[in-house]
PDB file of N, H, CA, C and O in Angstrom:
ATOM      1  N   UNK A   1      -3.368 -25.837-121.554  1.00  0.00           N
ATOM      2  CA  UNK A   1      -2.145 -26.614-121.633  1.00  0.00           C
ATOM      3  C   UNK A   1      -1.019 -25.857-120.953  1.00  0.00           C
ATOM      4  O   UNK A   1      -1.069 -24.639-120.786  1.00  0.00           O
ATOM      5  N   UNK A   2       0.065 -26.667-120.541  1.00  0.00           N
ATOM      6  H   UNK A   2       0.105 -27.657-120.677  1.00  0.00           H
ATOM      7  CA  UNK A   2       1.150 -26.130-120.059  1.00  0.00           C
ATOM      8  C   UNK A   2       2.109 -25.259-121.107  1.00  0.00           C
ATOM      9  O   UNK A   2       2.111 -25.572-122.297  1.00  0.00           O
ATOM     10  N   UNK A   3       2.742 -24.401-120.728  1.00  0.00           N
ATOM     11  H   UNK A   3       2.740 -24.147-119.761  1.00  0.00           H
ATOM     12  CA  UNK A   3       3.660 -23.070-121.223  1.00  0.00           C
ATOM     13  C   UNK A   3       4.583 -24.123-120.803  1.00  0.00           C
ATOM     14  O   UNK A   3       4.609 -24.781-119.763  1.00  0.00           O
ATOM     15  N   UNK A   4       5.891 -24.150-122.604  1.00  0.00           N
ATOM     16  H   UNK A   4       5.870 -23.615-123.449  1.00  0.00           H
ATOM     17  CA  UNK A   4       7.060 -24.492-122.207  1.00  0.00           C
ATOM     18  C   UNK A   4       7.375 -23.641-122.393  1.00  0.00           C
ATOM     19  O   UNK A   4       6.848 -22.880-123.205  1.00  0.00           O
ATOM     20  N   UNK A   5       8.938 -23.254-121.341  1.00  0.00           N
ATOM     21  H   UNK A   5       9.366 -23.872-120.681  1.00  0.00           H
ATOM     22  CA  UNK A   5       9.708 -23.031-120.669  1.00  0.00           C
ATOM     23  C   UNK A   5      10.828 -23.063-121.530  1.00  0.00           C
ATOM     24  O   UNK A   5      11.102 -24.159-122.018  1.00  0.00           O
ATOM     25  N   UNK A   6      11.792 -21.734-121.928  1.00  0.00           N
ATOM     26  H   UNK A   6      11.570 -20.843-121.532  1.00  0.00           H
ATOM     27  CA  UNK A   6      13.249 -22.307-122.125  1.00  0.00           C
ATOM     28  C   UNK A   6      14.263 -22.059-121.783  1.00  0.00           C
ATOM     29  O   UNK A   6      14.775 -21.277-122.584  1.00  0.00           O
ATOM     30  N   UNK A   7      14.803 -22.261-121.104  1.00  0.00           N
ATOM     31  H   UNK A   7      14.386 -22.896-120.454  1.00  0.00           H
ATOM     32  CA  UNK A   7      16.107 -21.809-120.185  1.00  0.00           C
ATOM     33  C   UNK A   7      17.057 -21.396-120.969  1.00  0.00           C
ATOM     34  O   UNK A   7      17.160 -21.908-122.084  1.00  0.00           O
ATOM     35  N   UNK A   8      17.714 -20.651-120.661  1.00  0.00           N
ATOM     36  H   UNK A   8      17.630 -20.235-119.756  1.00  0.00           H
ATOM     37  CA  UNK A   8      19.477 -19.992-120.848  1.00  0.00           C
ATOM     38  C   UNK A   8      20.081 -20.491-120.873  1.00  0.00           C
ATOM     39  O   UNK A   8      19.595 -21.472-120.309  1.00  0.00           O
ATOM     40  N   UNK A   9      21.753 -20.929-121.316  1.00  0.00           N
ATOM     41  H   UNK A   9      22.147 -20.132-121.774  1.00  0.00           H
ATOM     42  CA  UNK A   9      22.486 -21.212-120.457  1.00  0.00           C
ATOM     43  C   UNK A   9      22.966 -21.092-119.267  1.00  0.00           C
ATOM     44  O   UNK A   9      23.469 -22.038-118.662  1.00  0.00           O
ATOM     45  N   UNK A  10      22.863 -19.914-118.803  1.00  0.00           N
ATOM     46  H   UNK A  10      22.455 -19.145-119.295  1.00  0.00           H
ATOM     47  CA  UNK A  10      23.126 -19.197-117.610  1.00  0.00           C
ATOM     48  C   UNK A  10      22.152 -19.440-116.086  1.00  0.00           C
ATOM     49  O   UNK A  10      22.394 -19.427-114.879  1.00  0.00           O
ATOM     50  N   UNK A  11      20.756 -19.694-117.101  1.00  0.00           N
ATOM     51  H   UNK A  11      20.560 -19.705-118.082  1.00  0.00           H
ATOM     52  CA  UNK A  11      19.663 -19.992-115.998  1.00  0.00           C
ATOM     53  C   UNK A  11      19.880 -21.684-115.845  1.00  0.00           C
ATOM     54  O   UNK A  11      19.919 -21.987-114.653  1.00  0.00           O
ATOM     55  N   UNK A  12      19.985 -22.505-116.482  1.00  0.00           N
ATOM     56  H   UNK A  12      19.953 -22.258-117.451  1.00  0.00           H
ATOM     57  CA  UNK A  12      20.693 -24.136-116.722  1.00  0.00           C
ATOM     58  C   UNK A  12      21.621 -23.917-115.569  1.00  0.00           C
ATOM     59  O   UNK A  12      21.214 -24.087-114.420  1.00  0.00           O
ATOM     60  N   UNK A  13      22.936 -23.521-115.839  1.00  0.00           N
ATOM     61  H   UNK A  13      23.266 -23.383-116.773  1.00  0.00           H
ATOM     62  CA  UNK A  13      23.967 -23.250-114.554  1.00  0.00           C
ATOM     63  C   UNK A  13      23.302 -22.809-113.656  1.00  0.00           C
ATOM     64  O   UNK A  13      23.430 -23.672-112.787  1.00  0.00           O
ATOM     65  N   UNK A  14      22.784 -22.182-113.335  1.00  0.00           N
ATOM     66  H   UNK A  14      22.681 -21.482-114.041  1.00  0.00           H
ATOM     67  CA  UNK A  14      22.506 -21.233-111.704  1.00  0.00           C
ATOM     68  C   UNK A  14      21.370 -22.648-111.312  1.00  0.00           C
ATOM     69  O   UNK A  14      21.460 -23.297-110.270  1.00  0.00           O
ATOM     70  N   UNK A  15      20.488 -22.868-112.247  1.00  0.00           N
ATOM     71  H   UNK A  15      20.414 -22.340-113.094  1.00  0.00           H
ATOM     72  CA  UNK A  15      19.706 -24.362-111.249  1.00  0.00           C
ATOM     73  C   UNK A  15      20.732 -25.638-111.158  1.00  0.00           C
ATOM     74  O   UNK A  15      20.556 -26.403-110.209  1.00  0.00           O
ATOM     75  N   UNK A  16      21.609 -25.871-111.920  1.00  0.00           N
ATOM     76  H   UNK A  16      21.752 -25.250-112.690  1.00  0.00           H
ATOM     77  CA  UNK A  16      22.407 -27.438-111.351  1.00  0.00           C
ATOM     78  C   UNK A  16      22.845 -26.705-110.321  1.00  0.00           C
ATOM     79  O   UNK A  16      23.083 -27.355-109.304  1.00  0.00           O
ATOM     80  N   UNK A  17      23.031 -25.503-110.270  1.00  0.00           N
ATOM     81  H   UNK A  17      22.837 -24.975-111.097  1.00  0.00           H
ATOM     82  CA  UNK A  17      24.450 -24.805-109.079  1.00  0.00           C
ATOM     83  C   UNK A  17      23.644 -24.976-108.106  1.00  0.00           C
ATOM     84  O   UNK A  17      24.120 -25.552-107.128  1.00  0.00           O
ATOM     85  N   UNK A  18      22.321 -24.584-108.050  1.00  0.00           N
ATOM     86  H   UNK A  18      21.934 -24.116-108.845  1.00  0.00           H
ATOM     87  CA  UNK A  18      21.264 -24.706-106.656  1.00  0.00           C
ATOM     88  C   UNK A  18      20.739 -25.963-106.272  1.00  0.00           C
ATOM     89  O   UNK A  18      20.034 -26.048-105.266  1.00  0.00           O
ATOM     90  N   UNK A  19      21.068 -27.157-107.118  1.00  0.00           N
ATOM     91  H   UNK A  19      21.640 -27.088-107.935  1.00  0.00           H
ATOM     92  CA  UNK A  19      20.366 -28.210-106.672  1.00  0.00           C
ATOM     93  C   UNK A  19      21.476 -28.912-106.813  1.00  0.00           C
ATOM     94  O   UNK A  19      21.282 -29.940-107.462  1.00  0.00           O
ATOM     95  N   UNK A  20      22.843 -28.719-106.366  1.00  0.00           N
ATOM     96  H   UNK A  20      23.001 -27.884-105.839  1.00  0.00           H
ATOM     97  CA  UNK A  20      24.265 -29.676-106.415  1.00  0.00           C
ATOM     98  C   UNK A  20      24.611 -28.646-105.723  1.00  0.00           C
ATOM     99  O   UNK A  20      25.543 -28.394-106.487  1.00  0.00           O
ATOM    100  N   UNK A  21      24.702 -27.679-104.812  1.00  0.00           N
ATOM    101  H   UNK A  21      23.945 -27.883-104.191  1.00  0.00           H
ATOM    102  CA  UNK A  21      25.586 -26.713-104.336  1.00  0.00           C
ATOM    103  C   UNK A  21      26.536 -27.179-103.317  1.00  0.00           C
ATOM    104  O   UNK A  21      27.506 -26.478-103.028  1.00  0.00           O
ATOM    105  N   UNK A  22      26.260 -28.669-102.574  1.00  0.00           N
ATOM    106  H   UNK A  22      25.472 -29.238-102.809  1.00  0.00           H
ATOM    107  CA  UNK A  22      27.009 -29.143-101.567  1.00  0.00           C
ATOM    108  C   UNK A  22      28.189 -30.018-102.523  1.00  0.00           C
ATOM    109  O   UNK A  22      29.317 -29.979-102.032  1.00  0.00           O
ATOM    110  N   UNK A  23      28.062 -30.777-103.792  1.00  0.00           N
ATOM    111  H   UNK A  23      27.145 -30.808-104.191  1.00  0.00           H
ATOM    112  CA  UNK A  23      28.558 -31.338-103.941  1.00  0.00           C
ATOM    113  C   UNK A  23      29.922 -30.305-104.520  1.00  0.00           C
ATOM    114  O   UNK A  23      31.145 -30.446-104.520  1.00  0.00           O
ATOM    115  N   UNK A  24      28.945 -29.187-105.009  1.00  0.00           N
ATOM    116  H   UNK A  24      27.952 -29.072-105.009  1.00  0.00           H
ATOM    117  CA  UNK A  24      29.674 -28.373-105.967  1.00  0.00           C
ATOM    118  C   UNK A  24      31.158 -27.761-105.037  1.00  0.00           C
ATOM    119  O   UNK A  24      32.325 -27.732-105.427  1.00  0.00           O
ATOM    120  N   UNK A  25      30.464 -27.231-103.444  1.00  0.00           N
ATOM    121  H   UNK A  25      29.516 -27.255-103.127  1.00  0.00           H
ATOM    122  CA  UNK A  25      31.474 -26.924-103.114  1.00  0.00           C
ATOM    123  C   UNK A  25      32.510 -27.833-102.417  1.00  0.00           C
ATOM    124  O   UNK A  25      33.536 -27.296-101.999  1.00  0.00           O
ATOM    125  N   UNK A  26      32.357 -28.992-102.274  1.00  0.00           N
ATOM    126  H   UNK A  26      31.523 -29.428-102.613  1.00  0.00           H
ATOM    127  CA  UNK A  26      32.898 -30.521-102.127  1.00  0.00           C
ATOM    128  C   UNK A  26      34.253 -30.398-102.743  1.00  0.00           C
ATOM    129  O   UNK A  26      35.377 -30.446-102.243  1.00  0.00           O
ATOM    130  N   UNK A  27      33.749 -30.189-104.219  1.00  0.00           N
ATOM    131  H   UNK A  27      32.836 -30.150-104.626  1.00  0.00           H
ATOM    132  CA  UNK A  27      34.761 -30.821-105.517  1.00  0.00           C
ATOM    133  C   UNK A  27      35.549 -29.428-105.121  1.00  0.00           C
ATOM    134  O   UNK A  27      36.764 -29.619-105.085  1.00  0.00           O
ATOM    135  N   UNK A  28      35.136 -27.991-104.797  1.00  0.00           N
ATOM    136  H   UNK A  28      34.149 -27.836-104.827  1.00  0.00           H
ATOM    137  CA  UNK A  28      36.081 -26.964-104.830  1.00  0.00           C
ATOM    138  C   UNK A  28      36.995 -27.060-103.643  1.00  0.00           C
ATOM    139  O   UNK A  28      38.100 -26.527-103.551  1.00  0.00           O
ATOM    140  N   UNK A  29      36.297 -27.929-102.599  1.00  0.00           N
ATOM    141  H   UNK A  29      35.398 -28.362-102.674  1.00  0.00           H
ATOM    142  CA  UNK A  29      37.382 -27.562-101.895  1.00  0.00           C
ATOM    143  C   UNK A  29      38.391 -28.821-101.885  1.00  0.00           C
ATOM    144  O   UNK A  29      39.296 -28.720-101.057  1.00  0.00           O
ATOM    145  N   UNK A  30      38.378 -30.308-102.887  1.00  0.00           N
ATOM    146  H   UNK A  30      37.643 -30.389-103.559  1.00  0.00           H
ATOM    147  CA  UNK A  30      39.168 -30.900-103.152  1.00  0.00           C
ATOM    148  C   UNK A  30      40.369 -30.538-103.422  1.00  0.00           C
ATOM    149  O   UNK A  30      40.622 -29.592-104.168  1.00  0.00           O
ATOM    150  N   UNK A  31      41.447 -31.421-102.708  1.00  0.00           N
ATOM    151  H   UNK A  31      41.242 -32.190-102.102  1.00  0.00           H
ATOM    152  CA  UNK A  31      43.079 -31.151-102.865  1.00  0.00           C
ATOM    153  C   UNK A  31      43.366 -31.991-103.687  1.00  0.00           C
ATOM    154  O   UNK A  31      42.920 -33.056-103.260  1.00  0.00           O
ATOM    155  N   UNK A  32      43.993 -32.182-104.894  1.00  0.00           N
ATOM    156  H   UNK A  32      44.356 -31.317-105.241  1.00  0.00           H
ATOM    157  CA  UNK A  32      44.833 -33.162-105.670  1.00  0.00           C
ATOM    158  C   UNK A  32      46.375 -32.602-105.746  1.00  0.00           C
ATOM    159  O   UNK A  32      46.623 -31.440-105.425  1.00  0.00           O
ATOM    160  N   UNK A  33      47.452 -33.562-106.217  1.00  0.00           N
ATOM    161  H   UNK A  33      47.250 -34.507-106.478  1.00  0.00           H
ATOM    162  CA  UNK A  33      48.684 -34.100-105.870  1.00  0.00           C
ATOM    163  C   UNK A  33      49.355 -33.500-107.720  1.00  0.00           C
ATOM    164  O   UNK A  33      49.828 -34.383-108.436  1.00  0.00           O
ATOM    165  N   UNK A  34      49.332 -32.813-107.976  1.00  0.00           N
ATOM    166  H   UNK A  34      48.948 -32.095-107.395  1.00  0.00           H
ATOM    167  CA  UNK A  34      50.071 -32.780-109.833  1.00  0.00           C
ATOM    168  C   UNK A  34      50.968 -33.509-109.793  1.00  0.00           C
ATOM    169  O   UNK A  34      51.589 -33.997-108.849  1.00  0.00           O
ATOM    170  N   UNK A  35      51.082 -33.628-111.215  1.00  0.00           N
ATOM    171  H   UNK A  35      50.577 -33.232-111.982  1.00  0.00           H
ATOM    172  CA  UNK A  35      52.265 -34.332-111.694  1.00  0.00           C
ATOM    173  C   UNK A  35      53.538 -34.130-111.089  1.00  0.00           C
ATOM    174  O   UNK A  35      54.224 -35.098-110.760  1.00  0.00           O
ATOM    175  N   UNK A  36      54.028 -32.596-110.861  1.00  0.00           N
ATOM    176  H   UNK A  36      53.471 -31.809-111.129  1.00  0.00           H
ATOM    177  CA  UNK A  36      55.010 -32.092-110.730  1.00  0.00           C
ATOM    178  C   UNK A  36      55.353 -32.458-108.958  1.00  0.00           C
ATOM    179  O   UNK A  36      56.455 -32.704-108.466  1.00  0.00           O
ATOM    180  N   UNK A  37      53.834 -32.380-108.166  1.00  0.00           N
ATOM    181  H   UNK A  37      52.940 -32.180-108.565  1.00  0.00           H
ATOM    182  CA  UNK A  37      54.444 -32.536-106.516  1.00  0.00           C
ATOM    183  C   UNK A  37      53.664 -31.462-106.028  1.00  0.00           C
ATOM    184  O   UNK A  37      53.562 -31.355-104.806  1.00  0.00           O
ATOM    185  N   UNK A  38      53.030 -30.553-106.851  1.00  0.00           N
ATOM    186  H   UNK A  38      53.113 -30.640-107.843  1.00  0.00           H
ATOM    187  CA  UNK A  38      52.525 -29.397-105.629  1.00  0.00           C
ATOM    188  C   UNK A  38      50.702 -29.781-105.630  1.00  0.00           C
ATOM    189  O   UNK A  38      49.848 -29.921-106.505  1.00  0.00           O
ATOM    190  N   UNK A  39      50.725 -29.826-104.533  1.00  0.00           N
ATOM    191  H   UNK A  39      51.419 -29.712-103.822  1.00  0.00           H
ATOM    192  CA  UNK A  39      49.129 -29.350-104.020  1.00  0.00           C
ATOM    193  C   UNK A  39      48.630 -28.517-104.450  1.00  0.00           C
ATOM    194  O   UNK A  39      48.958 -27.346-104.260  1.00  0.00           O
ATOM    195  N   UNK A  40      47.495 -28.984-105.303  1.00  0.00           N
ATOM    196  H   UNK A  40      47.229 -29.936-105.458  1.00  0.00           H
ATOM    197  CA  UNK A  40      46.207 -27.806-105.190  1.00  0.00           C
ATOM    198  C   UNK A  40      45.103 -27.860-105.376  1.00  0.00           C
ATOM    199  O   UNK A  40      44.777 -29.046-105.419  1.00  0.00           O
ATOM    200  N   UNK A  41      44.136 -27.101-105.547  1.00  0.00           N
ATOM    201  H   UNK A  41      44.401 -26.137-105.512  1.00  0.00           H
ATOM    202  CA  UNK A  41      42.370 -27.426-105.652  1.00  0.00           C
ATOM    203  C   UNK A  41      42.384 -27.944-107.097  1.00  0.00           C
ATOM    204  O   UNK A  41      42.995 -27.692-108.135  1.00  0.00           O
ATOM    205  N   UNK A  42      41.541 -28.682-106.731  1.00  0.00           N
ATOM    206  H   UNK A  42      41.045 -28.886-105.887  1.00  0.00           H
ATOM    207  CA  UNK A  42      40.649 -29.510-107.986  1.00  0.00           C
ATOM    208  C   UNK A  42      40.512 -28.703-109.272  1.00  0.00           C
ATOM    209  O   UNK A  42      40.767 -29.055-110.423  1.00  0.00           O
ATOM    210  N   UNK A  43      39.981 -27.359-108.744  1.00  0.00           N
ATOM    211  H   UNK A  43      39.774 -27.073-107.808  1.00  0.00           H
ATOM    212  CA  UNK A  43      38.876 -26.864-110.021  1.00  0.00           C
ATOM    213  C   UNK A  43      40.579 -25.558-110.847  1.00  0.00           C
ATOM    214  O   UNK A  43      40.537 -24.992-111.939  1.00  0.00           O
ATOM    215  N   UNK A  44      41.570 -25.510-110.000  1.00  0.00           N
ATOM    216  H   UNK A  44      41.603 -25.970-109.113  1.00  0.00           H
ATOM    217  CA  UNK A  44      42.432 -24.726-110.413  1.00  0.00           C
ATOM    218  C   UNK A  44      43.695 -25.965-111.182  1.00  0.00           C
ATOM    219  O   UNK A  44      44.667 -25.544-111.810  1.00  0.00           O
ATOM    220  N   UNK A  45      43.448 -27.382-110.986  1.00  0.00           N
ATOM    221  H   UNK A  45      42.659 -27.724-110.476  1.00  0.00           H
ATOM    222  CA  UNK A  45      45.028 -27.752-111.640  1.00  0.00           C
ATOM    223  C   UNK A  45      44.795 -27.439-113.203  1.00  0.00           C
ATOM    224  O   UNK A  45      45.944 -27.211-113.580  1.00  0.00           O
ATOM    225  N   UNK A  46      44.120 -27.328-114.102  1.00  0.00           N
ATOM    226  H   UNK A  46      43.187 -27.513-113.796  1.00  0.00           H
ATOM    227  CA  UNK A  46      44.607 -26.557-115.338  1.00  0.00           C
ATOM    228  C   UNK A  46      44.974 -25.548-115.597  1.00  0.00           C
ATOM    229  O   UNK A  46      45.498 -25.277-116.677  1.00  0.00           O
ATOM    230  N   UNK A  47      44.784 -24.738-114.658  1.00  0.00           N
ATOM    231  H   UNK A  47      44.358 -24.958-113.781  1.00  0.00           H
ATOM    232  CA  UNK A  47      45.524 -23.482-114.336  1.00  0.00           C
ATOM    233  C   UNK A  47      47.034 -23.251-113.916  1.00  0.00           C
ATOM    234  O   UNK A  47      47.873 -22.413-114.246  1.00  0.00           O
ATOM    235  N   UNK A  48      47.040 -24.527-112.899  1.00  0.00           N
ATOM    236  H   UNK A  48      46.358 -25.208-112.631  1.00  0.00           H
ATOM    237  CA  UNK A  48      48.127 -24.520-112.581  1.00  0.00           C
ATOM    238  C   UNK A  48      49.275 -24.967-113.357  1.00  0.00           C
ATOM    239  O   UNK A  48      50.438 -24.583-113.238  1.00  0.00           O
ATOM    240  N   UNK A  49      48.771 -25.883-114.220  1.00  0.00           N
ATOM    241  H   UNK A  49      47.826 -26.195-114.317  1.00  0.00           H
ATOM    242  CA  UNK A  49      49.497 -26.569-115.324  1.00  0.00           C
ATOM    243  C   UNK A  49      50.584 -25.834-116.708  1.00  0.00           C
ATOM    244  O   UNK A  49      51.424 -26.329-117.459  1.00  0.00           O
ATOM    245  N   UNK A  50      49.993 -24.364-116.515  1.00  0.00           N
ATOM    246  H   UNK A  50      49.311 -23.962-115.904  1.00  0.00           H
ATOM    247  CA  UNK A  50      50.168 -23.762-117.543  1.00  0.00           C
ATOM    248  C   UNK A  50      51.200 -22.669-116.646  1.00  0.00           C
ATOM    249  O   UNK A  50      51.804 -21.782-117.249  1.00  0.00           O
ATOM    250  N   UNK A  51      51.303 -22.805-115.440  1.00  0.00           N
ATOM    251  H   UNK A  51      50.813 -23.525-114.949  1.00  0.00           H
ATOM    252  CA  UNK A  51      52.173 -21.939-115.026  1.00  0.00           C
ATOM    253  C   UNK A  51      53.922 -22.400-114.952  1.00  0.00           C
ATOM    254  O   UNK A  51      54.444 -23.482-115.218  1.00  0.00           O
ATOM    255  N   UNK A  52      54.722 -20.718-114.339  1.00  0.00           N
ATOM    256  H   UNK A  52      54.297 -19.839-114.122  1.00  0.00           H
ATOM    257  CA  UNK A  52      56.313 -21.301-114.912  1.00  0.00           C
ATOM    258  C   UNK A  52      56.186 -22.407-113.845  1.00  0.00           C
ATOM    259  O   UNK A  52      56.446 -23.579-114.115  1.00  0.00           O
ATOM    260  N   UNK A  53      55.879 -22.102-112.929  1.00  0.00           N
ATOM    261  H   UNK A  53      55.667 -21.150-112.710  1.00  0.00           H
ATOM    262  CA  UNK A  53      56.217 -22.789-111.693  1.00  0.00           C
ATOM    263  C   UNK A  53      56.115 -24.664-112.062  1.00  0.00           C
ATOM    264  O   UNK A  53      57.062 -25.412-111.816  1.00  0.00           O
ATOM    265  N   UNK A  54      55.421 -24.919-112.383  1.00  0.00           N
ATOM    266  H   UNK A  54      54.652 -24.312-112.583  1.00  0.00           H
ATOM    267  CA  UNK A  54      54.491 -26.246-112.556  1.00  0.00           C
ATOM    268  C   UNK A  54      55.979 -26.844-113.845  1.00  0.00           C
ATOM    269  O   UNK A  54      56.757 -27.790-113.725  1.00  0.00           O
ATOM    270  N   UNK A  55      55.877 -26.014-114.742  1.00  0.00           N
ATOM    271  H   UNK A  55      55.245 -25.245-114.839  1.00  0.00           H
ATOM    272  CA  UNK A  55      56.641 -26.158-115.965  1.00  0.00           C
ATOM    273  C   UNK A  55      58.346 -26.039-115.535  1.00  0.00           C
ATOM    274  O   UNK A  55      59.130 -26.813-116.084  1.00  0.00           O
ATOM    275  N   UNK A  56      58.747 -25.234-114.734  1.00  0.00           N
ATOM    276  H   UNK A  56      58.110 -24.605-114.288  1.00  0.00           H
ATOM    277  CA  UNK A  56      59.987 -25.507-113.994  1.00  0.00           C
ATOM    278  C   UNK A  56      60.598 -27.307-113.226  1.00  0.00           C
ATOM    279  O   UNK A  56      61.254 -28.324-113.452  1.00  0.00           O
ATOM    280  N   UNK A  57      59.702 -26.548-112.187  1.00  0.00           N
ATOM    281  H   UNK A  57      59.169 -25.722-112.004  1.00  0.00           H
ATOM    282  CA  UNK A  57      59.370 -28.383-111.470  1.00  0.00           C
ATOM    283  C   UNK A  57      59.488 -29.833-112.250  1.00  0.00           C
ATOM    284  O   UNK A  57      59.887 -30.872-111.724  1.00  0.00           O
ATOM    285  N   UNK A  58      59.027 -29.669-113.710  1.00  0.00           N
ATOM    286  H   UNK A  58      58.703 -28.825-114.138  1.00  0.00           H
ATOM    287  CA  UNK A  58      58.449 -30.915-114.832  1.00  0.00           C
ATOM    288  C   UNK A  58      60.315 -31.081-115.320  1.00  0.00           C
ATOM    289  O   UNK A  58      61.016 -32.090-115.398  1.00  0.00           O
ATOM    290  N   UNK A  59      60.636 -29.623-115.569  1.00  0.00           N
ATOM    291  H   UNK A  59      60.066 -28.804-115.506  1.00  0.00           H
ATOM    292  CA  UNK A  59      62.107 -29.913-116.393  1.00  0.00           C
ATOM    293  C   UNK A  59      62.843 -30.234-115.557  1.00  0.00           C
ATOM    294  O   UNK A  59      63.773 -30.818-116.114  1.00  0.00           O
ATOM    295  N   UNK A  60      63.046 -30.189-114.126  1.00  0.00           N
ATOM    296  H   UNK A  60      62.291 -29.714-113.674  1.00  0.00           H
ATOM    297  CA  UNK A  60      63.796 -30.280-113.366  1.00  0.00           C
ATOM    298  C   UNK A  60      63.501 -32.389-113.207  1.00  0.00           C
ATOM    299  O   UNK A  60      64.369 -33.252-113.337  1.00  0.00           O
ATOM    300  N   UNK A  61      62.613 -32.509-113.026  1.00  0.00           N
ATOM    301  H   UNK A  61      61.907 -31.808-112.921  1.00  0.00           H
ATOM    302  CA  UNK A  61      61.979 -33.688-112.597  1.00  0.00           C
ATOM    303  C   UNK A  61      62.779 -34.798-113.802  1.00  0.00           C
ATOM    304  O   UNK A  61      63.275 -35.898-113.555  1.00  0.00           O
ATOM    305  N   UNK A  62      62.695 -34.019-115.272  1.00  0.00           N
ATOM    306  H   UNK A  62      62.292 -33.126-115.473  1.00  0.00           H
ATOM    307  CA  UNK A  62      63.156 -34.548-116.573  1.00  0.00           C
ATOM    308  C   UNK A  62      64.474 -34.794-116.376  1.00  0.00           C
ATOM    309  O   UNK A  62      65.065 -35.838-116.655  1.00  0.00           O
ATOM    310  N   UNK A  63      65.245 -33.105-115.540  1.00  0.00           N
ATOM    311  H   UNK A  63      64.765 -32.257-115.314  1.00  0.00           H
ATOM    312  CA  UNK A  63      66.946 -33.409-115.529  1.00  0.00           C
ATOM    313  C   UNK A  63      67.084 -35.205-115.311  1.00  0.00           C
ATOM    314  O   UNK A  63      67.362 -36.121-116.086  1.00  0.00           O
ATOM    315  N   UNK A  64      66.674 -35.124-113.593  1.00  0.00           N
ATOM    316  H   UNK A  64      66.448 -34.380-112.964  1.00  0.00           H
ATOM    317  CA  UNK A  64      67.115 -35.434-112.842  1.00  0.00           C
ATOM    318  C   UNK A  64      66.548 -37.417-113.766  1.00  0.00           C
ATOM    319  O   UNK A  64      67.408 -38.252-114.046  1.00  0.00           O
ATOM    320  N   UNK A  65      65.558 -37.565-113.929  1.00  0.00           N
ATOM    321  H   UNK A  65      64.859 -36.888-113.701  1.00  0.00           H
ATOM    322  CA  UNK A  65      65.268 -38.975-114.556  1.00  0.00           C
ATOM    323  C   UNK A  65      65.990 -39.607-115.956  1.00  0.00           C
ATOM    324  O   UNK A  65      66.316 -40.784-116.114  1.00  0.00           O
ATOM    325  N   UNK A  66      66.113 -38.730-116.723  1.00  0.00           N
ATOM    326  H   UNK A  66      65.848 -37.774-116.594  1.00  0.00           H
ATOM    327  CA  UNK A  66      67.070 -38.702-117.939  1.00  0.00           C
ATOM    328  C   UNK A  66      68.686 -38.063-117.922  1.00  0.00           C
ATOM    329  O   UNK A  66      69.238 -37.907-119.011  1.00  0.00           O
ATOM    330  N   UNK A  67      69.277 -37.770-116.897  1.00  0.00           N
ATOM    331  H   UNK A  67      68.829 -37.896-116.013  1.00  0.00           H
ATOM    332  CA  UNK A  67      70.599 -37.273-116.720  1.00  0.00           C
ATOM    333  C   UNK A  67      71.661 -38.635-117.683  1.00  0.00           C
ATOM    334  O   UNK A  67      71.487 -39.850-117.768  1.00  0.00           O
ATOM    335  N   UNK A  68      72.490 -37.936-118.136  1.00  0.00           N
ATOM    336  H   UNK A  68      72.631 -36.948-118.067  1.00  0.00           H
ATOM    337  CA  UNK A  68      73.391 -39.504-118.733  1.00  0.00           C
ATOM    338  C   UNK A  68      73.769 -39.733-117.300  1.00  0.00           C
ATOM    339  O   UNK A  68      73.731 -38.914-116.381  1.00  0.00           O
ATOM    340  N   UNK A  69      74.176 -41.112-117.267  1.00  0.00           N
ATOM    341  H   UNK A  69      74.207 -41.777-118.014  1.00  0.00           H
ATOM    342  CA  UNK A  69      75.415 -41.632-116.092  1.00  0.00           C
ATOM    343  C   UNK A  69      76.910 -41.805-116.990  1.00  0.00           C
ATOM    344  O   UNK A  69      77.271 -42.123-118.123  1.00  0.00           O
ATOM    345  N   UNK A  70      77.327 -41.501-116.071  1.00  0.00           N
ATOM    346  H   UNK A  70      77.034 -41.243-115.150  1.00  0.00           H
ATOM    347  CA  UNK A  70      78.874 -41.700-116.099  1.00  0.00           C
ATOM    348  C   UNK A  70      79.377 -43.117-116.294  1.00  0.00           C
ATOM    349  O   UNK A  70      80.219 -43.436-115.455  1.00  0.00           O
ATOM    350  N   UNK A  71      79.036 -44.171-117.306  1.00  0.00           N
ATOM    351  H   UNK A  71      78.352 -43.912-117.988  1.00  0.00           H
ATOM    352  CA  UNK A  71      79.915 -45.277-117.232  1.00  0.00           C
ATOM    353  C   UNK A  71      80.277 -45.114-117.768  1.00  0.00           C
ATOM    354  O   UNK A  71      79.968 -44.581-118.834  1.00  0.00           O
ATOM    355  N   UNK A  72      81.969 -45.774-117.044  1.00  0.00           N
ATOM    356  H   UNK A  72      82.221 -46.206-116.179  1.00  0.00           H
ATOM    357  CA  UNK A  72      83.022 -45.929-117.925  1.00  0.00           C
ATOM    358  C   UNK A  72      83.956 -47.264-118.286  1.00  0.00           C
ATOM    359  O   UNK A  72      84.859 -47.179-119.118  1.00  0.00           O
TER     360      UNK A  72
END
């Protein structure tokens, strides 16, 4: 009879990684648009999300949409 086999997690990852490796690097080298306006790769916008930069940009974005107006 056949020997099962039980994979790792690690050995799981390294075979989707070898049998998707075109798509894999596809999605890495995808550009998306954030919330805030800046460009960046796919696999980094949660990263980016958490930075001042990203979080600057958001309050500024807030000034400027919620500012009171001046009627008088």
């Amino acid at each position: 009879m056949g020997e099962i086999v039980k994979l790792t997690k690690s050995q799981k990852y390294m075979k989707y990684y070898r049998e998707n490796k075109a798509q894999v690097n596809i999605w890495r080298q995808m550009e998306v648009t954030c919330e805030c306006g800046s460009v960046v790769q796919a696999q980094h916008l949660s990263i980016h999300q958490k930075t001042n930069l990203h979080k600057k940009r958001l309050r500024k974005m807030d000034s400027i949409i919620y500012e009171p107006r001046g009627y008088s």
